[in-house]
N, C-alpha and C positions, 0 to 999 in steps of 0.2 A: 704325729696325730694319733688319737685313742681313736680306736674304731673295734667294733666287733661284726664279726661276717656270717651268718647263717647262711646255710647254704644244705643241699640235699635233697630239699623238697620233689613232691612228683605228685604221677597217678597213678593210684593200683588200686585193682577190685578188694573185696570186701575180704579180710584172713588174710591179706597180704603183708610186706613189712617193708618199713624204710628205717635211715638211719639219718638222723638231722647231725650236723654237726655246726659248734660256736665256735670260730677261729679268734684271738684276741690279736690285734696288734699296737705295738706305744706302751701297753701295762703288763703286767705279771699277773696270771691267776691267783697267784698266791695271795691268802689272805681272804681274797673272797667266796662270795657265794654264786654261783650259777645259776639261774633256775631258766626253767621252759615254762612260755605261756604261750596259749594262742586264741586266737579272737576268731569266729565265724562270725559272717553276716547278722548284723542284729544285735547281735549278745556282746558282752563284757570280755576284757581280756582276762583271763585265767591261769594263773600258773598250774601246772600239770606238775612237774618233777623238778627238782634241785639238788645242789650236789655240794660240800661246803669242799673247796680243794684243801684247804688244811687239813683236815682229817677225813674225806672221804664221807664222812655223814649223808646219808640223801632221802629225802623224802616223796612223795608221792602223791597225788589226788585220790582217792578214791575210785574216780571212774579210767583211772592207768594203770590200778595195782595189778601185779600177775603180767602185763601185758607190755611195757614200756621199763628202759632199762637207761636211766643217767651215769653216765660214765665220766672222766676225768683223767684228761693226758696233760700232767703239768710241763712236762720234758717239753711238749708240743705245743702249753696253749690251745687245747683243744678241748670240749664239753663236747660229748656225744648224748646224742637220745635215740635210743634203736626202736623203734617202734614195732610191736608183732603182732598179728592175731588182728587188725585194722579193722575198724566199723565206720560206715559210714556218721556215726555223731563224733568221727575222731577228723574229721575235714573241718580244717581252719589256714587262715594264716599262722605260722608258729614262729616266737618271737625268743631271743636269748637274751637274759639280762646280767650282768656282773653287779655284784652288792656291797659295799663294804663300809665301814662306819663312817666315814668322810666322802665316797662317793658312788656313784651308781649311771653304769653304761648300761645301754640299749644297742641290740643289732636290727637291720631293714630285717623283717620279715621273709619268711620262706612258705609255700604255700603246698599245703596236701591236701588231696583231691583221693576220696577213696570212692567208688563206685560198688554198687550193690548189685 
């Protein structure tokens, strides 16, 4: 089975840091695209960061730059997202996604809770 697993989520005060990570299993990162997105109450899902594993490429939101750091362990199948410097408008569910021209997995959501 394809499946992707997020996982790391928590609760920390406001400047605090987490580090999300997207486990793959059934596929090869290789080839694709990684991105972070995440959805708070109300609002739209959002990509924040992505990472392309073939050549490391990654980008960024605007309201992540300086602050949030997509990583990529192809040896392990893993996409990390370290998260630093936390604000309370950075509390959502946060979601992984794999991209590639013929197909596009999703992981269950992982949920951060930053307190002010």
């Amino acid at each position: 089975d394809v499946q992707l697993q997020a996982s790391g989520g928590g609760s920390v005060q406001t400047g605090g840091s987490l580090r999300l990570s997207c486990a793959a299993s059934g596929f090869s990162f290789n080839k694709y695209a990684i991105g972070w997105f995440r959805q708070a109450p109300g609002n739209e899902r959002d990509r924040v960061a992505c990472v392309s594993s073939k050549d490391g490429i990654t980008w960024y939101a605007d309201s992540v730059k300086g602050r949030f750091t997509v990583s990529s362990d192809n040896d392990k199948n893993i996409v990390y997202l370290q998260m630093n410097s936390l604000k309370p408008e950075d509390a959502a569910v946060y979601y992984c996604d794999a991209k590639t021209l013929w197909a596009e997995y999703w992981g269950q959501g992982t949920q951060v809770t930053v307190s002010s």
